[in-house]
C-alpha positions in Angstrom: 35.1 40.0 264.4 37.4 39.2 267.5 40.8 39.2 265.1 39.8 43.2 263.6 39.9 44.2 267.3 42.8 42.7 268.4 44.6 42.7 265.2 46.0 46.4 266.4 47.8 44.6 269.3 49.3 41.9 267.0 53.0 42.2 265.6 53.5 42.4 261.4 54.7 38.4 261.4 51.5 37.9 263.4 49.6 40.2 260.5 51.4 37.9 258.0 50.2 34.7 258.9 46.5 36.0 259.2 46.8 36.9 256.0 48.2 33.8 254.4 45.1 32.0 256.6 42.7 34.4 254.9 44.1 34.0 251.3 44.0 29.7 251.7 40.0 30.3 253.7 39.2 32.8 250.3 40.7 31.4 247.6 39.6 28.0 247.9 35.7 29.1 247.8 36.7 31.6 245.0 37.6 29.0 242.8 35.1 26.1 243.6 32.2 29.4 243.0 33.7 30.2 239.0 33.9 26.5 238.3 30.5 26.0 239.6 29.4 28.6 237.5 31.4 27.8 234.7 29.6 24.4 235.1 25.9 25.8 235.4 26.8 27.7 232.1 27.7 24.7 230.5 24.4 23.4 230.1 22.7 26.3 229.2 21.2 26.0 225.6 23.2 29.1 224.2 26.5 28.0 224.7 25.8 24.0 224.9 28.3 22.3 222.1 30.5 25.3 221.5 33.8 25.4 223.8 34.4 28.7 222.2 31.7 30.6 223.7 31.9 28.4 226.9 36.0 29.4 227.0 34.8 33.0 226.5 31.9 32.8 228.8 34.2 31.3 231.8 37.5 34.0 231.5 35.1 36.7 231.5 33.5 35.9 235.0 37.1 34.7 236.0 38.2 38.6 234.8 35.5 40.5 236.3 36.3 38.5 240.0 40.0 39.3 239.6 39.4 42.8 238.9 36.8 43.4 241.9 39.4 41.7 243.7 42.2 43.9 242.9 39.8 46.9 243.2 39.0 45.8 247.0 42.5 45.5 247.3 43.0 49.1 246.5 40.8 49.9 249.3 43.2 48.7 252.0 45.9 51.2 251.9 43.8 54.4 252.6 41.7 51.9 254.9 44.3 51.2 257.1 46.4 54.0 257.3 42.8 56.3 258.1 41.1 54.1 260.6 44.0 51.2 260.9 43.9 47.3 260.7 40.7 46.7 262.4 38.9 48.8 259.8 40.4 46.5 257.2 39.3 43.2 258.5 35.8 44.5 258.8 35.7 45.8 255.6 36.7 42.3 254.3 34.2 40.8 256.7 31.7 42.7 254.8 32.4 41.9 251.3 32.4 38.1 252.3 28.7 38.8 253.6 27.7 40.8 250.4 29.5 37.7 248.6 27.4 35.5 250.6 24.3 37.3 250.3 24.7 37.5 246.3 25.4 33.7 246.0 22.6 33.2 248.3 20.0 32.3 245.8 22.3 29.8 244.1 23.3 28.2 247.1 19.5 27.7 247.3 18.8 26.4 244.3 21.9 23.6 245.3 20.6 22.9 248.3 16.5 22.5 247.4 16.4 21.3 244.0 13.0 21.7 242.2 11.1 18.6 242.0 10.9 17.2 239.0 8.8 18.5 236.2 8.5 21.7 238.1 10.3 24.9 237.3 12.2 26.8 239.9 9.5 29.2 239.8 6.5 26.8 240.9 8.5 24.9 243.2 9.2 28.1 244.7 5.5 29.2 245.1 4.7 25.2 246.2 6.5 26.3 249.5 
């Protein structure tokens, strides 16, 4: 929050490096999140055994996060030049929250297993 007010202030090298920072702090997650999905969908009974649909499965969420990406992407251009840089690091501050929020219930799951022989829906009403 500091860095989108005082990114105005800040020379384009300065910009730069942020950015690279960003990219490394985003990218990492992004990739450990499709794996671990590609992981969970793994051993789900309609694809378990068959690499085919499992292949297909994991390029399709790969796909649909590289084009969300690219469409946020196209929202910095008239984002900056409108309201400038501060408006553009709060706008990506807010789709790492919505990000957050969504994986939220998976991170969950990770977290608090469900006991054994429970479902995720009793252990949930156990609580």
């Amino acid at each position: 929050f500091i860095f989108s007010k005082k990114s105005e202030e800040l020379n384009a090298s300065a910009l730069l490096v942020m950015l690279c920072i960003m990219g490394i702090l985003v990218g990492g997650p992004n990739n450990i999140i499709t794996s671990a999905v590609a992981a969970d969908l793994a051993s789900h009974p309609s694809v378990r055994g068959n690499n085919k649909s499992l292949g297909t499965v994991t390029g399709l969420i790969n796909g649909c996060g590289s084009i969300t990406a690219s469409i946020g992407l196209l929202a910095v251009g008239p984002l900056q030049s409108q309201f400038g840089w501060s408006s553009v690091w709060i706008f990506l501050m807010g789709c790492t929250f919505i990000g957050t929020a969504l994986m939220g219930p998976k991170i969950k799951e990770e977290l608090f297993p469900a006991p054994e022989g429970y479902s995720e829906v009793e252990a949930n009403l156990a609580v």
